[in-house]
Kinemage of the C-alpha trace (Angstrom):
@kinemage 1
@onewidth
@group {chain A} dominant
@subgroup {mainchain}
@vectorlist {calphas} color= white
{ca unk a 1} P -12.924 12.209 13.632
{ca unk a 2} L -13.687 15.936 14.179
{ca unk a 3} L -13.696 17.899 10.848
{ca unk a 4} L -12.547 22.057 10.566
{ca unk a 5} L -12.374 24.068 7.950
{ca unk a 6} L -9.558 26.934 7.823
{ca unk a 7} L -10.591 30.079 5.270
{ca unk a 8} L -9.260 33.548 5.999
{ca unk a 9} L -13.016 34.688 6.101
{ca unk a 10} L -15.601 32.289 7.766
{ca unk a 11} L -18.091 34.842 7.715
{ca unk a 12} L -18.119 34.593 4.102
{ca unk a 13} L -18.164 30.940 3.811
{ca unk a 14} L -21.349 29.868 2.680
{ca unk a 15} L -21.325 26.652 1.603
{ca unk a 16} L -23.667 24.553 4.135
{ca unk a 17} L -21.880 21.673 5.361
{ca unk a 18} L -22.975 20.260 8.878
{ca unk a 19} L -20.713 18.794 11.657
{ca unk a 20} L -17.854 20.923 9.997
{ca unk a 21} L -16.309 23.935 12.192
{ca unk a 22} L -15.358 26.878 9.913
{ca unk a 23} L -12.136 28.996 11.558
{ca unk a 24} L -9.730 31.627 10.511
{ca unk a 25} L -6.098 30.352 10.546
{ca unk a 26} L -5.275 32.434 13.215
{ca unk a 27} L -7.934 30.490 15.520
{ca unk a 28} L -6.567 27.074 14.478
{ca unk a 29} L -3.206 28.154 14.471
{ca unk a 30} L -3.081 29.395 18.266
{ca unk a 31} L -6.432 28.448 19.964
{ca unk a 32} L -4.907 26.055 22.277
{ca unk a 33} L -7.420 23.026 21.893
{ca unk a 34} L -6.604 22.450 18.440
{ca unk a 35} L -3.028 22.781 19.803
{ca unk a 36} L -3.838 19.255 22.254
{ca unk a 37} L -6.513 17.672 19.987
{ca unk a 38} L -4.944 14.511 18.124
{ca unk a 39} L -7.663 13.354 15.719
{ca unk a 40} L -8.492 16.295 13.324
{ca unk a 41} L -9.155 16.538 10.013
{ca unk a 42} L -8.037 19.941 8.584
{ca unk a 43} L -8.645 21.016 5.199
{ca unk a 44} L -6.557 24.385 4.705
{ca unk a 45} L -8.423 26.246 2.350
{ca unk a 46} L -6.578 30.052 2.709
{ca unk a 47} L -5.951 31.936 -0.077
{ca unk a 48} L -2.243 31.071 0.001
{ca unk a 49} L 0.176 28.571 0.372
{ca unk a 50} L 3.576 30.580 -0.039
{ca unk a 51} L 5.900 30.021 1.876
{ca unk a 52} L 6.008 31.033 5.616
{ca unk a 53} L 2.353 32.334 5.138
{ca unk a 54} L -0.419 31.612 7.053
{ca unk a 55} L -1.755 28.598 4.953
{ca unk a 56} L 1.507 27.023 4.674
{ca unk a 57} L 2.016 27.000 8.543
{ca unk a 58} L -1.453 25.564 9.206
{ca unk a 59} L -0.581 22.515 6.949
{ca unk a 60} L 3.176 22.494 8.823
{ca unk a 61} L 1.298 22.771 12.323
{ca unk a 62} L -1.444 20.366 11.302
{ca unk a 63} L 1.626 18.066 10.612
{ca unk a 64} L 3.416 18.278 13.666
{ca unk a 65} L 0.207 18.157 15.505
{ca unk a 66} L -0.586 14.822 13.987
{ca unk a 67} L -3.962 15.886 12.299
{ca unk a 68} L -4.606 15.001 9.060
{ca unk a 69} L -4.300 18.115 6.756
{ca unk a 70} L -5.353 18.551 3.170
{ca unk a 71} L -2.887 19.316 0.915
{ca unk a 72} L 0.146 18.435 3.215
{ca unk a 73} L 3.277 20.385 3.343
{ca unk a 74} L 4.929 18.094 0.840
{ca unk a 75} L 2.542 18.561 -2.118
{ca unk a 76} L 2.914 22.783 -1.192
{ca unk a 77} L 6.559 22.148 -1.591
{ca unk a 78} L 5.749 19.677 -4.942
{ca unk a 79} L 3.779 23.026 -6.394
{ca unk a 80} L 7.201 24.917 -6.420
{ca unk a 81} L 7.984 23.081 -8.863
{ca unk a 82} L 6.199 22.345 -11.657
{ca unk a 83} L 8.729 20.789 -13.972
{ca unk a 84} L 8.641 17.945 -11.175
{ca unk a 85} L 4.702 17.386 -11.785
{ca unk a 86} L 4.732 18.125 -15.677
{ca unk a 87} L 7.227 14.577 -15.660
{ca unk a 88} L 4.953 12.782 -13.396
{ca unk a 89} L 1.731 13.778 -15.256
{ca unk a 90} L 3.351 11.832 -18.335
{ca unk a 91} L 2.307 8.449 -15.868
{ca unk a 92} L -1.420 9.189 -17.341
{ca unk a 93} L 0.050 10.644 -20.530
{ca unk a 94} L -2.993 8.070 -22.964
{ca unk a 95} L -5.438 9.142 -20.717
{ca unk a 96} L -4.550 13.255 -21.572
{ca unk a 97} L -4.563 12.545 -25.042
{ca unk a 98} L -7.883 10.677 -25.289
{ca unk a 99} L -9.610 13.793 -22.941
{ca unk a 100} L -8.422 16.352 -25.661
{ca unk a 101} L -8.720 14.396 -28.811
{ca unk a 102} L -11.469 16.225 -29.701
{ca unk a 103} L -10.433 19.796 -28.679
{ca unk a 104} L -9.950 22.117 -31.507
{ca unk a 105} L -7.446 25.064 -29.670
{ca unk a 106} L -4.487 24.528 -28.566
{ca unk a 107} L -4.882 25.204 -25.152
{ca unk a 108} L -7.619 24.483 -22.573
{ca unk a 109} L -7.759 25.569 -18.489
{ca unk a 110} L -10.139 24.343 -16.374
{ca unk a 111} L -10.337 24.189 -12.424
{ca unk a 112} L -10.431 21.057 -10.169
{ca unk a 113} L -12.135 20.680 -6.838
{ca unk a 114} L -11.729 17.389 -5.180
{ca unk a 115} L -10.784 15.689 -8.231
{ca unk a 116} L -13.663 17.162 -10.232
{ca unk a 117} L -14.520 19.198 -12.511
{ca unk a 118} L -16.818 21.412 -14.170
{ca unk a 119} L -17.193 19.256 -17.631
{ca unk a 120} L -18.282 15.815 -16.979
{ca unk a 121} L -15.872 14.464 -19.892
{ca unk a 122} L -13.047 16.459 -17.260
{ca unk a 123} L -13.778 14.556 -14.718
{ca unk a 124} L -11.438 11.359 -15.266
{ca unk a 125} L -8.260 13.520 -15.852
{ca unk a 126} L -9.407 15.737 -13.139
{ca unk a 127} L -9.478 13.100 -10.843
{ca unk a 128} L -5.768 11.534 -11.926
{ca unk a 129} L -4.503 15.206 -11.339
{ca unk a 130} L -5.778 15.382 -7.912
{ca unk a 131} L -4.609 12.044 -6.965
{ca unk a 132} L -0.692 13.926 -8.419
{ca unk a 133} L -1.103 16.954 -6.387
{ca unk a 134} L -3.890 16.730 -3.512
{ca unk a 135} L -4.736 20.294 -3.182
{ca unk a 136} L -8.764 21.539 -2.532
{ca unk a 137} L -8.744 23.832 -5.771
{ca unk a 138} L -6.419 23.517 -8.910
{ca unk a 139} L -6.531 25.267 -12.565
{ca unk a 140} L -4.674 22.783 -14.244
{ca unk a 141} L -3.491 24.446 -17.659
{ca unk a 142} L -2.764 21.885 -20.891
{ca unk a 143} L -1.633 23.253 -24.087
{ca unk a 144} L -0.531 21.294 -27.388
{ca unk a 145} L 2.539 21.913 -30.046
{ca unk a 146} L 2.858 18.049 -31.462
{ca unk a 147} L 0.849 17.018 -28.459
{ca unk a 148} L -1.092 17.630 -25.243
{ca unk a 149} L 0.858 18.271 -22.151
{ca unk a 150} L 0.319 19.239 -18.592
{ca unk a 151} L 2.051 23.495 -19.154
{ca unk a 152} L 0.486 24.008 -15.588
{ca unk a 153} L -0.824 23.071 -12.671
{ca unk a 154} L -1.574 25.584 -9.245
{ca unk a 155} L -3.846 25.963 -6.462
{ca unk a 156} L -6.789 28.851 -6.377
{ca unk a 157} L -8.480 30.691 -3.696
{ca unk a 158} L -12.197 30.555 -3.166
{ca unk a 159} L -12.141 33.938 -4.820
{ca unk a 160} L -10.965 32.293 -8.230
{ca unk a 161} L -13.832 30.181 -8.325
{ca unk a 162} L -16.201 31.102 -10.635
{ca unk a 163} L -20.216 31.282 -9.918
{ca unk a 164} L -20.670 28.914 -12.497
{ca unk a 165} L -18.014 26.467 -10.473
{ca unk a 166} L -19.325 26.926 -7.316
{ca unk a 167} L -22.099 24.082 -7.257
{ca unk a 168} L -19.597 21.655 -8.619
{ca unk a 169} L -17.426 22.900 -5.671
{ca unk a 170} L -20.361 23.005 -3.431
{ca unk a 171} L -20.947 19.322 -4.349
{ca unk a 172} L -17.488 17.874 -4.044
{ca unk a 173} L -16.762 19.089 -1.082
{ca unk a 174} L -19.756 17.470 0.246
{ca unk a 175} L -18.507 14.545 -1.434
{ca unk a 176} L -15.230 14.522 -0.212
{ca unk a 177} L -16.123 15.233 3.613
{ca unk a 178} L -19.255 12.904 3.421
{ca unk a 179} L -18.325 9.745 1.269
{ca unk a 180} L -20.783 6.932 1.819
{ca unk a 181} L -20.231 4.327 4.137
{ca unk a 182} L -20.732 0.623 3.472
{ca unk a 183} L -22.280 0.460 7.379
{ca unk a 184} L -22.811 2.895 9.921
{ca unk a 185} L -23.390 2.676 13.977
{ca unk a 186} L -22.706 4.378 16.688
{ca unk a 187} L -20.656 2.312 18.294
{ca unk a 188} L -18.118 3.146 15.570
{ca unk a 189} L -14.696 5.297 16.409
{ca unk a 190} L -12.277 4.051 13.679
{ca unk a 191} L -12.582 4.311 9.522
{ca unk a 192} L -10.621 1.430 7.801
{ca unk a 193} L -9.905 0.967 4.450
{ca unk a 194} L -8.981 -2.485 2.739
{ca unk a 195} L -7.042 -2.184 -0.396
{ca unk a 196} L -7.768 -4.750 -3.303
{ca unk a 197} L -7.363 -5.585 -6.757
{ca unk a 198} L -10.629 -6.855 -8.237
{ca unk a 199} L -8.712 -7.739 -11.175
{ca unk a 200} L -5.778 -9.912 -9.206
{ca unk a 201} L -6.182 -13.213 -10.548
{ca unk a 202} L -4.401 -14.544 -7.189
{ca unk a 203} L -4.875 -12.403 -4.388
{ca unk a 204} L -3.210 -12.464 -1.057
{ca unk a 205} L -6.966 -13.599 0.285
{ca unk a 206} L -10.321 -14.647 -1.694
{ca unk a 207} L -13.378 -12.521 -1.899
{ca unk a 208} L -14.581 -15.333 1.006
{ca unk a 209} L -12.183 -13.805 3.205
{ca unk a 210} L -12.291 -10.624 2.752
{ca unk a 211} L -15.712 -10.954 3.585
{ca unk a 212} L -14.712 -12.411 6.773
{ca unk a 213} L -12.401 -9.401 6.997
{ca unk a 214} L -15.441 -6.924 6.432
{ca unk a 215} L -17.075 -8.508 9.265
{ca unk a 216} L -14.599 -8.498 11.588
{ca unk a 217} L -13.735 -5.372 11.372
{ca unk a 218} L -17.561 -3.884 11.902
{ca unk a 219} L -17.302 -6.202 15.375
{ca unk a 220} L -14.276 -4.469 16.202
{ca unk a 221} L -15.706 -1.169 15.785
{ca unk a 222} L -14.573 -0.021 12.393
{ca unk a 223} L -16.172 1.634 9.459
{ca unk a 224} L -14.398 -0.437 6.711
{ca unk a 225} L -14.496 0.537 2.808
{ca unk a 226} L -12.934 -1.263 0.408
{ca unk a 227} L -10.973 0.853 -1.881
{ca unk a 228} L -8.799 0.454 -5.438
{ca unk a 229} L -5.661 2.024 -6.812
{ca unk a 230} L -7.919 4.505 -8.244
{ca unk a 231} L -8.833 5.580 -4.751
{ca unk a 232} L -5.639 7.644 -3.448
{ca unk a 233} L -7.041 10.605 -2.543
{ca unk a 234} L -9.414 9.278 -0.387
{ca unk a 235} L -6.700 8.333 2.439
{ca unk a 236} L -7.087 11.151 4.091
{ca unk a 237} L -10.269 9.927 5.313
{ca unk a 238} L -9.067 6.828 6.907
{ca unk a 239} L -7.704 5.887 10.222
{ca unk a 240} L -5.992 2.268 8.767
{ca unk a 241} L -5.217 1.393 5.841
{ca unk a 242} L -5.122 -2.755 5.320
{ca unk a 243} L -3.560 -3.857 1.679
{ca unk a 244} L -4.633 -6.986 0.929
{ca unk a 245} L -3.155 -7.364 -2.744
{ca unk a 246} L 0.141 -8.286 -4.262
{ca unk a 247} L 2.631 -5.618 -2.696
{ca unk a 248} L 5.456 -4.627 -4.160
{ca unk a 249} L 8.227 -1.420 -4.396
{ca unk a 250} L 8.169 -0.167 -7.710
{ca unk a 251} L 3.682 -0.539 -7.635
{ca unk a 252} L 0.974 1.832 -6.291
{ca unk a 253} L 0.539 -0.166 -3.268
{ca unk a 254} L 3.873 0.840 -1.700
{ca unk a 255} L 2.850 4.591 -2.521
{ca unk a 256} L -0.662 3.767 -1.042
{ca unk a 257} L 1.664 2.383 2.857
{ca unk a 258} L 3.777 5.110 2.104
{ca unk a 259} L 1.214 8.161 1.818
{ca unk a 260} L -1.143 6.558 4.537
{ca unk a 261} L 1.812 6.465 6.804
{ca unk a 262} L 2.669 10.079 6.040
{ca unk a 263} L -1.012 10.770 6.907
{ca unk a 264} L -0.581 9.294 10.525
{ca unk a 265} L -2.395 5.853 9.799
{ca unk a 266} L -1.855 2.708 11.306
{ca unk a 267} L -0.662 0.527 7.979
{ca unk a 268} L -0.221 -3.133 6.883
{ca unk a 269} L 1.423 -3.458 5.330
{ca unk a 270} L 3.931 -0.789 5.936
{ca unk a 271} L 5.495 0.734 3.778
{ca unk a 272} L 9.353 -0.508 5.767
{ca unk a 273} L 8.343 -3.967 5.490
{ca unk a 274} L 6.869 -3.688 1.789
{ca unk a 275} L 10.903 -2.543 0.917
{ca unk a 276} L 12.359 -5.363 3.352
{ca unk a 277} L 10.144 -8.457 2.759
{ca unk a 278} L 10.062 -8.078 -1.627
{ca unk a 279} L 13.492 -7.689 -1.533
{ca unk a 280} L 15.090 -11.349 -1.072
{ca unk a 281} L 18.869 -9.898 -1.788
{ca unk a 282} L 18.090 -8.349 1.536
{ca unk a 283} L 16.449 -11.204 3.205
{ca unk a 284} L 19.221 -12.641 2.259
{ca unk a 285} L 21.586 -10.228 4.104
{ca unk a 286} L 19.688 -9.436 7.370
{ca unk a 287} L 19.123 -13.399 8.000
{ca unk a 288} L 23.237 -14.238 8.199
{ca unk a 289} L 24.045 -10.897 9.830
{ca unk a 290} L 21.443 -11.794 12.655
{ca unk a 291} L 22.709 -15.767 12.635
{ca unk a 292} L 18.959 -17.347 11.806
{ca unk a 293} L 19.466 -20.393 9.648
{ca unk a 294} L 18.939 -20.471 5.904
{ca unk a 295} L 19.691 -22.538 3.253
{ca unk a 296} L 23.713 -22.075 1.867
{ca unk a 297} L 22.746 -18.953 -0.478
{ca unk a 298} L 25.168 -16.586 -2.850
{ca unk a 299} L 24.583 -13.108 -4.023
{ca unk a 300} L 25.206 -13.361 -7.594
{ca unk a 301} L 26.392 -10.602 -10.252
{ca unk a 302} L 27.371 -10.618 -13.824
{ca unk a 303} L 30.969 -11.023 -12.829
{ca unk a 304} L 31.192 -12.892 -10.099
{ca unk a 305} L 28.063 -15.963 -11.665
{ca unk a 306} L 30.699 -17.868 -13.308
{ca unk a 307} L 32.805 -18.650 -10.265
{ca unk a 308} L 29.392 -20.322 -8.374
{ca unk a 309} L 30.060 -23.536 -10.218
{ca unk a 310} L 32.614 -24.444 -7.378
{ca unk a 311} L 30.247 -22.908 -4.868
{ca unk a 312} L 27.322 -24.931 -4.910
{ca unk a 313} L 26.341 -28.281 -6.245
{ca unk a 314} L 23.273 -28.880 -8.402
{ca unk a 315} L 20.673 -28.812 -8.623
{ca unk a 316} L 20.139 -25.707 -7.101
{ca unk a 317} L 17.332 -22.722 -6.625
{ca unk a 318} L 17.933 -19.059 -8.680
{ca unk a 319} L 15.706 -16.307 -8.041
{ca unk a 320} L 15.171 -12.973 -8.634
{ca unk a 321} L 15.378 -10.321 -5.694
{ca unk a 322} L 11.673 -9.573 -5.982
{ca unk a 323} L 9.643 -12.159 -7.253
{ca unk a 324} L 6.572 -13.200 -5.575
{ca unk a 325} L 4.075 -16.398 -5.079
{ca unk a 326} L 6.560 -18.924 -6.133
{ca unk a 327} L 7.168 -16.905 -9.435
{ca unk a 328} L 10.464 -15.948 -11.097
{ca unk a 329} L 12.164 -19.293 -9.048
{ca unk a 330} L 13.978 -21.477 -11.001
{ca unk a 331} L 15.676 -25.017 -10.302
{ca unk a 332} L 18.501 -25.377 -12.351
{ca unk a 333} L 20.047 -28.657 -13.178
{ca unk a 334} L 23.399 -28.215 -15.391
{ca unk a 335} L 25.456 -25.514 -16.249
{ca unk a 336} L 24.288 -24.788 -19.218
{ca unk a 337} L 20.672 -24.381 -17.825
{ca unk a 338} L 22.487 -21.930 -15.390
{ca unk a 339} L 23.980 -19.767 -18.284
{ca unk a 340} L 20.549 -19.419 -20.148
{ca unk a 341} L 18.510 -18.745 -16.949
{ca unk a 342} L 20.778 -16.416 -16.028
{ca unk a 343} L 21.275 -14.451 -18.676
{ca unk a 344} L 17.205 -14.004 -19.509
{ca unk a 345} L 17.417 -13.244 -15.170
{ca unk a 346} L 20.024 -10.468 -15.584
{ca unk a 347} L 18.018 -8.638 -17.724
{ca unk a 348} L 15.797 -7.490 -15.326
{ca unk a 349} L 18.123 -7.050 -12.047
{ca unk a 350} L 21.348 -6.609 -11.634
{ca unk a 351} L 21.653 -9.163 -8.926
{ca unk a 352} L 20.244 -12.856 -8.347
{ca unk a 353} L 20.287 -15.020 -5.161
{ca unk a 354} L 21.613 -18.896 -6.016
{ca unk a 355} L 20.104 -21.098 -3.179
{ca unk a 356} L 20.657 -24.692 -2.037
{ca unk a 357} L 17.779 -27.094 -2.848
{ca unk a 358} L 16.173 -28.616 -0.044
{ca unk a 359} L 14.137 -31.083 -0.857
{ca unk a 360} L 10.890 -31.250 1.236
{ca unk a 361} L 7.794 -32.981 1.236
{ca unk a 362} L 6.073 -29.953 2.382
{ca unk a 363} L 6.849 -26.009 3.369
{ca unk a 364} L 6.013 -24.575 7.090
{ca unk a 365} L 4.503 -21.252 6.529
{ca unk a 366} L 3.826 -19.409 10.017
{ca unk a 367} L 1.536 -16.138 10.099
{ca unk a 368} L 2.813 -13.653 12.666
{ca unk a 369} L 1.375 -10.493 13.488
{ca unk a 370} L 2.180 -8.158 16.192
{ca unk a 371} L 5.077 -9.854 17.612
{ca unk a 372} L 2.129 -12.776 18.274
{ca unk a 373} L 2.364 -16.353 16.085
{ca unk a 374} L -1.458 -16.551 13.992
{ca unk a 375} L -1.313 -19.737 12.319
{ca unk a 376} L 0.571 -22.320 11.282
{ca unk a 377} L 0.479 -24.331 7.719
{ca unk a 378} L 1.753 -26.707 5.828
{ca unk a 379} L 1.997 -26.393 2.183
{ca unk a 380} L 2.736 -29.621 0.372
{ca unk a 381} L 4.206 -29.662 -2.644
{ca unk a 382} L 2.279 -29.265 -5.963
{ca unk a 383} L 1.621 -32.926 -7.633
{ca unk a 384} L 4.787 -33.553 -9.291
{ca unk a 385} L 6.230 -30.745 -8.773
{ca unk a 386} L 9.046 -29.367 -6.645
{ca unk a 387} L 7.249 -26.350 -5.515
{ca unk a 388} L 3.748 -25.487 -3.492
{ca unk a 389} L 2.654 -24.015 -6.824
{ca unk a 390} L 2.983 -25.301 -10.424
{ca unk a 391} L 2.225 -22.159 -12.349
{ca unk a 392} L 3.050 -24.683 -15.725
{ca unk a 393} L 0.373 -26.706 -14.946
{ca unk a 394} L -2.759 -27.104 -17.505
{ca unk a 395} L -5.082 -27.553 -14.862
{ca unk a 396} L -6.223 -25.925 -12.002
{ca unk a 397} L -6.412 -28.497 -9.908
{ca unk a 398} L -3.212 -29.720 -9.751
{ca unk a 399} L -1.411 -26.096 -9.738
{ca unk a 400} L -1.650 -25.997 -6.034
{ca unk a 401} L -0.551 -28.580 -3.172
{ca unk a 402} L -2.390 -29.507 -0.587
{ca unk a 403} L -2.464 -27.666 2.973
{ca unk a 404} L -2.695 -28.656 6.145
{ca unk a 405} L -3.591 -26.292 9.273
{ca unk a 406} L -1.987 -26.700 12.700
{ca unk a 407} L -3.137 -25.712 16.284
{ca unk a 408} L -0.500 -23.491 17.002
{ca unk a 409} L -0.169 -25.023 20.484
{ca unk a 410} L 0.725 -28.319 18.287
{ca unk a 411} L 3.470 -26.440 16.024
{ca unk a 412} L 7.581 -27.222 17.196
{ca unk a 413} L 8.442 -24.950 19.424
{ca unk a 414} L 11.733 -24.415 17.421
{ca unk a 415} L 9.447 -23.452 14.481
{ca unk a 416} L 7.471 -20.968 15.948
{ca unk a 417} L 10.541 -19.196 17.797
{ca unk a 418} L 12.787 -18.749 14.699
{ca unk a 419} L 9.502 -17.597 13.207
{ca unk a 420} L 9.667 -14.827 15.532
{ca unk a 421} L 12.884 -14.047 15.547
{ca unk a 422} L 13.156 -13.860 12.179
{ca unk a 423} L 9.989 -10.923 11.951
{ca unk a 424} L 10.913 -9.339 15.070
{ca unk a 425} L 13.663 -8.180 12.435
{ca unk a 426} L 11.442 -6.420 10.269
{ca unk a 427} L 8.656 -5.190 12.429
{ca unk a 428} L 5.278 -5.614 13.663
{ca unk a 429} L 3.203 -6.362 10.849
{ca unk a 430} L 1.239 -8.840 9.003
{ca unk a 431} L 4.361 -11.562 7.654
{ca unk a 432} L 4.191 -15.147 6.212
{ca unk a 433} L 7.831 -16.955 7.311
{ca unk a 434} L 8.132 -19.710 5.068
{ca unk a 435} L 10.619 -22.133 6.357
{ca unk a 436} L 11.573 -26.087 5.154
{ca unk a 437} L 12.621 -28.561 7.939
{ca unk a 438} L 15.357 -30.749 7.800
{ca unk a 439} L 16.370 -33.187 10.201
{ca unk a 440} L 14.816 -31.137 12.899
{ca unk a 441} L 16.383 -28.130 11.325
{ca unk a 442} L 13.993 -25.151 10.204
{ca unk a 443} L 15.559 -23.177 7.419
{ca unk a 444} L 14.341 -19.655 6.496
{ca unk a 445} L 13.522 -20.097 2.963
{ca unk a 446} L 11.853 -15.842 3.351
{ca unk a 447} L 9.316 -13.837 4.706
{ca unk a 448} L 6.286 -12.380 3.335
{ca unk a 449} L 5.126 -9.081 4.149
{ca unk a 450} L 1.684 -10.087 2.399
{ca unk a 451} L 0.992 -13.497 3.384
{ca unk a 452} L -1.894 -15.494 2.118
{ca unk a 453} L -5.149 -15.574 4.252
{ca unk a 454} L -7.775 -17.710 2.378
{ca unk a 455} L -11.241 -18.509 3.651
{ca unk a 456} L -11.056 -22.760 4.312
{ca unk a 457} L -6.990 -22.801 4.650
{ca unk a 458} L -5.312 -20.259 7.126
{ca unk a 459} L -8.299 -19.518 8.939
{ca unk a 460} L -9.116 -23.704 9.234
{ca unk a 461} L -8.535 -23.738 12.798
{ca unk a 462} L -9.113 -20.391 14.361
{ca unk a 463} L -12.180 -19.601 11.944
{ca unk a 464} L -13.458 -15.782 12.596
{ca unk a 465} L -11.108 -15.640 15.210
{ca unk a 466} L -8.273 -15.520 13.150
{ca unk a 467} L -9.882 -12.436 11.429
{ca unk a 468} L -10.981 -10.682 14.876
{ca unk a 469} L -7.229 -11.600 16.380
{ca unk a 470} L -6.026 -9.083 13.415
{ca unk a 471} L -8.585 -6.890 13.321
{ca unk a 472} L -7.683 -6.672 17.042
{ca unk a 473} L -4.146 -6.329 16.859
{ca unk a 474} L -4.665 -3.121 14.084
{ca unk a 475} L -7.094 -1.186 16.658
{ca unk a 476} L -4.034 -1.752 18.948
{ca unk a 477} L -1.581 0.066 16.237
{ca unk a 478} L -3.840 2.742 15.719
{ca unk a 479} L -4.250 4.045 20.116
{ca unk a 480} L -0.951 3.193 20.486
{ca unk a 481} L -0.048 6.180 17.774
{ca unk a 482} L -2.844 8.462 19.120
């Protein structure tokens, strides 16, 4: 993706950076083929960002144009006001203590350029502050009464930069524009990054799989980098963006969907289906307003638990709206078990879903992607157990149930069309429909916006193809949005 830099004074600019055009903001702002071009990355470095300037309508142009513009519109609007990021700088509050533990004044200022600075002990607060407000150049201002906080926080023209500053600029713009690539060909038109959790004790798919993932994606033309949490600023970069860890609202990985999708990237999982598919009280509601079969299921509340005793007959299932991998279910038996689960439950939401039990030998789970049916598993229940996972269980080995992979071509019909049905409701991306079947009936037990895809199980009978279909499918997303 073509690369421009926009400073009020190109002829000035001498920082030596190649396959990077340097132009005034009034060339990218009317020269018509930046006006048609729809892959650019623009980083807006003008001297101001005030409103109705000529900085802040190259980021609002870049926007509407659909490049990808460094800093965006929204974080020139977040530098209005600073009360705003002086709260949300309090998310890294430990690490601003620990960087000024040492310091003996009260106050310290230092600039920031591409999350780095010019004090290598800077650096890991300088990074956290560009990852809050992704400008080029900040002087981030900290001062202490009974202890450190962030007083200020604003971007600087080049002409702010001191000549001591400007090989640490010098360098991390290089860095920023020319971040190293885990494999490189010519061939190549899209950059993809795969979000993970190294530390996830049970991730949506093994390290074997993501490996599979890594491949697939090189064959399909990608450069692919796997990336953290810790890696937000980089999205800019990207074309895709593919989480494969635990997703959830209130976590960085929604803000990862969100922000990539604000960027113009293709995402999965998006940031629509992250808020749909965690949310079972809404599963819960979308499924009976559209008529797809589900289990006999209640809303609950503090005032209305008591009356679900002549409701439904036990034992039955209680969750929580936004638990995930079989956690933060509960079968209860009596009603006393009911009050005390319910009561530890209502502590953290304010609203529970009671569900029939169905008792199954097994659990369909059906991977859809793109409006286009994956795979197809069973997952048998854990030994002794009522569900696919024992999370009680001393040993490893019998935590899990067995599973068994299907030809797709070999699934019920009935199976794979409510499967459908049911994600054609949220949208096109990567979901996991988990249904039980009784008497030829398929219930909707819920969908998964982050299904499991583990080297051995899902990908039994389509092997690398299963990888390629998605890798596939994601190239798809990202021409139709060009």
């Amino acid at each position: 993706m073509p690369k421009i830099i926009v400073v009020e004074k190109p002829g000035h600019w001498d920082f030596k950076v190649d396959d990077v055009d340097v132009v005034t903001p009034e060339v990218y702002i009317t020269k018509p083929e930046y006006q048609v071009h729809r892959s650019l990355k623009v980083l807006n470095l003008c001297q101001s960002y005030q409103y109705q300037s000529e900085g802040y309508y190259v980021s609002l142009l870049a926007e509407a144009r659909g490049h990808k513009v460094l800093p965006e519109v929204t974080t020139i609007q977040d530098l209005r006001f600073p009360s705003i990021l002086r709260d949300d700088s309090l998310d890294f509050d430990e690490l601003i203590q620990t960087t000024f533990r040492n310091e003996p004044y009260d106050r310290v200022e230092f600039n920031i350029y591409f999350g780095r600075a010019g004090a290598d002990h800077l650096n890991k607060l300088a990074q956290q502050l560009f990852q809050l407000v992704q400008a080029p150049s900040l002087r981030a201002v900290f001062s202490k009464k009974n202890k450190w906080v962030l007083h200020s926080i604003r971007p600087i023209s080049l002409n702010e930069v001191t000549e001591s500053d400007r090989p640490v600029l010098s360098a991390a713009l290089e860095k920023y524009l020319r971040r190293k690539r885990d494999f490189r060909h010519d061939k190549k038109k899209y950059d993809l990054a795969i979000l993970v959790n190294p530390e996830d004790a049970n991730p949506p798919s093994d390290s074997r799989a993501l490996k599979r993932f890594y491949k697939a994606s090189l064959q399909a033309g990608f450069n692919t980098e796997f990336i953290t949490r810790n890696d937000f600023d980089k999205l800019i970069q990207f074309d895709a963006l593919f989480i494969r860890e635990t997703t959830n609202v209130n976590h960085h990985t929604f803000r990862f969907a969100r922000k990539a999708e604000s960027l113009g990237l293709a995402v999965i999982d998006d940031a629509d289906s992250i808020l749909k598919c965690t949310n079972k009280v809404y599963l819960h509601e979308l499924l009976q307003a559209n008529r797809i079969l589900t289990p006999k299921s209640f809303v609950i509340t503090e005032e209305n638990c008591r009356s679900l005793n002549d409701q439904m007959n036990y034992p039955f299932i209680l969750k929580q709206p936004d638990g995930a991998f079989s956690k933060g279910v509960f079968k209860i038996h009596s009603p006393e078990e009911y009050r005390k689960v319910r009561a530890s439950m209502f502590e953290k939401s304010d609203l529970l879903i009671a569900q029939e039990f169905l008792p199954t030998t097994f659990d369909w789970r059906v991977g859809v992607m793109g409006g286009k049916v994956l795979y197809v598993c069973k997952y048998f229940m854990a030994r002794a157990h009522w569900q696919i996972v024992n999370w009680d269980a001393k040993k490893q080995h019998s935590r899990d149930g067995d599973v068994e992979s299907i030809p797709v071509d070999q699934a019920p019909e009935e199976l794979l069309r409510t499967a459908l049905k049911s994600t054609a409701l949220i949208g096109t991306g990567l979901y996991g429909v988990d249904m039980k079947e009784v008497d030829g009936r398929f219930y909707v037990i819920e969908i998964n916006d982050n299904p499991n895809i583990d080297a051995g199980i899902e990908d039994k009978i389509l092997n690398d193809q299963l990888y390629a279909n998605i890798m596939e499918i994601l190239i798809g997303k990202i021409k139709s949005s060009k």
